[in-house]
C-alpha positions as CSV (number, residue, x, y, z in Angstrom):
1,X,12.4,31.3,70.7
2,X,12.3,34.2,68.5
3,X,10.6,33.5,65.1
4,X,11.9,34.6,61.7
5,X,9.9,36.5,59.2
6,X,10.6,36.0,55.3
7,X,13.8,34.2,54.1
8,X,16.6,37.1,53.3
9,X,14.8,40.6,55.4
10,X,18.0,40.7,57.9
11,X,15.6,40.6,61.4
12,X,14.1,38.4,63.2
13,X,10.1,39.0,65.0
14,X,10.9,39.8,68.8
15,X,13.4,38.5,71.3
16,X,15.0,35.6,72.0
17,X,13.4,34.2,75.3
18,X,15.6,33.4,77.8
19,X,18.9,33.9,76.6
20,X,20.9,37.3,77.0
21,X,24.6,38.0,75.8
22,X,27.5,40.3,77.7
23,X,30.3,41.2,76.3
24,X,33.9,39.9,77.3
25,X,36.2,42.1,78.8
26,X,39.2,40.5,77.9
27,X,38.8,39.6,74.2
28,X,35.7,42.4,73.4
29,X,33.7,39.7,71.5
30,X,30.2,38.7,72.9
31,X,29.1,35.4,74.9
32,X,25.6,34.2,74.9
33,X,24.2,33.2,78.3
34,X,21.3,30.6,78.9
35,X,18.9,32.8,81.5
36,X,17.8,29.7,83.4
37,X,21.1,27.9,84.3
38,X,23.3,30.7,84.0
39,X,25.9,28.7,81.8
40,X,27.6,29.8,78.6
41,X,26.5,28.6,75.2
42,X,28.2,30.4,72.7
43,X,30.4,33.3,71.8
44,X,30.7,35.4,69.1
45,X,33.7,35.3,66.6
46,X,33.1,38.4,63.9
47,X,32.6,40.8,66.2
48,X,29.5,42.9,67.0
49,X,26.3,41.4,69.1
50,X,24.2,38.6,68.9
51,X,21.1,39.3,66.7
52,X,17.7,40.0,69.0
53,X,19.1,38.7,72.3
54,X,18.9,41.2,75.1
55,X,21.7,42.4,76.9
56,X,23.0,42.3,80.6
């Protein structure tokens, strides 16, 4: 997992391992992926991307 840096600077130290994001073509909002098994773990509701996960 990716490891935050000081309480309140808006970014987060490097990538989150093992988890990318795509975005739905249906509804435009995001969906997280886990890597490994390919299922979907959670999808975005305000709009815009996930923050420091890697795209497919």
């Amino acid at each position: 997992m990716a490891k935050n840096g000081k309480a309140g600077d808006g970014h987060r130290n490097g990538a989150v391992r093992e988890r990318s994001q795509v975005q739905n073509p249906k509804t435009g909002l995001y969906v997280k992926r886990d890597a490994n098994t390919g299922k979907f773990m959670d999808n975005k509701t305000t709009g815009g991307k996930f923050k420091g996960v890697r795209e497919e």
